[in-house]
C-alpha positions as CSV (number, residue, x, y, z in Angstrom):
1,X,-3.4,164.5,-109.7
2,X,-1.5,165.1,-106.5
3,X,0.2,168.4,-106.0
4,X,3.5,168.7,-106.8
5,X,6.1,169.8,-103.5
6,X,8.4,172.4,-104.5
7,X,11.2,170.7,-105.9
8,X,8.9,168.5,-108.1
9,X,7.7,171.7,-109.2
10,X,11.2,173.0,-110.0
11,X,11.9,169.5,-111.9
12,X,8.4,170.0,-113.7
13,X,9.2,173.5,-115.1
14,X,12.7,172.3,-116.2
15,X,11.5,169.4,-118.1
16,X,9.1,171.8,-119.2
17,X,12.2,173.6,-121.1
18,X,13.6,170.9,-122.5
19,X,10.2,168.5,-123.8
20,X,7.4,170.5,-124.1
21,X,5.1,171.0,-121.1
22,X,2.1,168.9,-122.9
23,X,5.1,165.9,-123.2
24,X,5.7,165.6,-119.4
25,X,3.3,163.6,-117.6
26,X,3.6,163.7,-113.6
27,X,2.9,161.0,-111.4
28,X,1.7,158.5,-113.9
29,X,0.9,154.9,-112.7
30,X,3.6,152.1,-113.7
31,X,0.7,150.6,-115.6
32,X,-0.4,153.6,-117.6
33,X,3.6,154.0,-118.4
34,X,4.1,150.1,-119.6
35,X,1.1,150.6,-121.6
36,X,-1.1,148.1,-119.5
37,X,1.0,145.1,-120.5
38,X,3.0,145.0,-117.6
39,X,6.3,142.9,-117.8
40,X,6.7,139.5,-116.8
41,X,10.0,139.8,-114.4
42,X,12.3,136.7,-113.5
43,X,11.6,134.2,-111.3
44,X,14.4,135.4,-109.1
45,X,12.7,139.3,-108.9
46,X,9.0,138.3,-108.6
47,X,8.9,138.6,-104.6
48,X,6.7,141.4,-104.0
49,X,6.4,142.8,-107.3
50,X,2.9,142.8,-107.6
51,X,2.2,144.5,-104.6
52,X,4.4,147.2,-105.8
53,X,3.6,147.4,-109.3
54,X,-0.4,147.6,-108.2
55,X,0.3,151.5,-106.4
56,X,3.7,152.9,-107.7
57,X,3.5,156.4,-109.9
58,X,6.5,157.3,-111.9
59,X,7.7,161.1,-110.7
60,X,8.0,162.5,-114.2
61,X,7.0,160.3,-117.9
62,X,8.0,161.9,-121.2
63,X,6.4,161.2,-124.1
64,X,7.1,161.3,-127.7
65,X,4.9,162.6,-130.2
66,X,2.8,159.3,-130.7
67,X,2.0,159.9,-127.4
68,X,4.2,156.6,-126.3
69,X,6.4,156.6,-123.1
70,X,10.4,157.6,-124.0
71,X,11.5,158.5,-120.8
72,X,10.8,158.2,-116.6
73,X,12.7,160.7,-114.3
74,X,12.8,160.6,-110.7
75,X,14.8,161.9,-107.8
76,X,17.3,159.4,-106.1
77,X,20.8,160.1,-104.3
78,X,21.8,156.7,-103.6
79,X,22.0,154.8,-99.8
80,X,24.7,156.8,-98.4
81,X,22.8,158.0,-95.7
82,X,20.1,155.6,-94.9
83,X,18.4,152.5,-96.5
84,X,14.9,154.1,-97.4
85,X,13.0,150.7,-98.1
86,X,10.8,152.7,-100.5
87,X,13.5,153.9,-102.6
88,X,14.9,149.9,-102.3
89,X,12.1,148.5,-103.4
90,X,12.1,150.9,-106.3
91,X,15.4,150.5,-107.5
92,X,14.5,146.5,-107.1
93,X,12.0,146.8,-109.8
94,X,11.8,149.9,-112.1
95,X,15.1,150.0,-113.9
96,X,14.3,146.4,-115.0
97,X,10.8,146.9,-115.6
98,X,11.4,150.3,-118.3
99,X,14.1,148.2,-119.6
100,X,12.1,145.2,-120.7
101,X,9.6,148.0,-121.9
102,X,12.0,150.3,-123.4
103,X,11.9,153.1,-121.8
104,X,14.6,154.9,-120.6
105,X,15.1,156.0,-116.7
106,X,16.9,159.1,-115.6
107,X,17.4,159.4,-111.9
108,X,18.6,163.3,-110.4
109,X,20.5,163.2,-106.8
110,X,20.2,165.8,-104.9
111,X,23.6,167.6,-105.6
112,X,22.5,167.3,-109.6
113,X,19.7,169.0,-109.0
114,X,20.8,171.8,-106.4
115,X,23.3,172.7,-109.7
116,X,20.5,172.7,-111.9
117,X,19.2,175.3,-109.9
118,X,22.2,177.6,-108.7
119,X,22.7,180.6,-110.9
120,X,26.6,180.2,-110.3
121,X,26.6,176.4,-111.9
122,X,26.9,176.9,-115.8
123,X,25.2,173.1,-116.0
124,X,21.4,172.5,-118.1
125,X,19.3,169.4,-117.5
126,X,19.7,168.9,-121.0
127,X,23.1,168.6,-120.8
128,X,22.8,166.6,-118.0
129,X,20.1,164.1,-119.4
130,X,23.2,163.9,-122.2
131,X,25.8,163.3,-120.1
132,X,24.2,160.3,-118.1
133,X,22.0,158.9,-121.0
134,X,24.6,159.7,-124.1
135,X,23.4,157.3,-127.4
136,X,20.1,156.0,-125.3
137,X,19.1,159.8,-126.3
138,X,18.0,158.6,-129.6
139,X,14.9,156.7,-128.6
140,X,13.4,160.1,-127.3
């Protein structure tokens, strides 16, 4: 496995908290998440999809106690800066492909995050996984 950089780190330890350290699967392959049935997309989102589907890991996978994939979460604060065509590419595909699949998908901006961290915000990831997930919670 790659290492983690600091902030992965940080996200590692707080999923940690929340799952279960042996739940939290870092860096896992889009194949290995879907299971090795990869889904068909529509005709209209097939451009380039192989390509990306044959190299891109997931950040962080959660999984239940079946050992079956419940949840992806990754860092992403949007295109207000700059168009990253990584991260476009990315948003093209994975939110439809964990749909199809089931799977939910929690993104974490920066600011999120940086009130995870700060002792003066009174804000959990739990709470935050709540707030932007609500009923989808049930499928974890």
């Amino acid at each position: 496995m790659d290492q983690l950089e600091l902030r992965e780190a940080q996200l590692f330890r707080l999923l940690s908290e929340c799952f279960g350290k042996d739940r939290i699967i870092p860096k896992a392959r889009i194949s290995l998440v879907c299971g090795g049935n990869l889904p068909r997309l529509p005709e209209d989102q097939q451009i380039g999809y192989h390509e990306w589907v044959t190299g891109y890991r997931c950040l962080f996978t959660v999984i239940n106690a079946d050992d079956q994939p419940r949840l992806v979460v990754e860092f992403f604060s949007g295109f207000t800066k700059s168009i990253d065509p990584h991260e476009a590419e990315r948003q093209r595909f994975l939110p439809s492909v964990l749909r199809i699949q089931k799977i939910l998908y929690l993104t974490i901006s920066d600011e999120e995050f940086s009130a995870l961290l700060s002792p003066e915000e009174d804000v959990s990831l739990w709470q935050l996984i709540e707030c932007k997930l609500g009923d989808e919670l049930e499928a974890l």
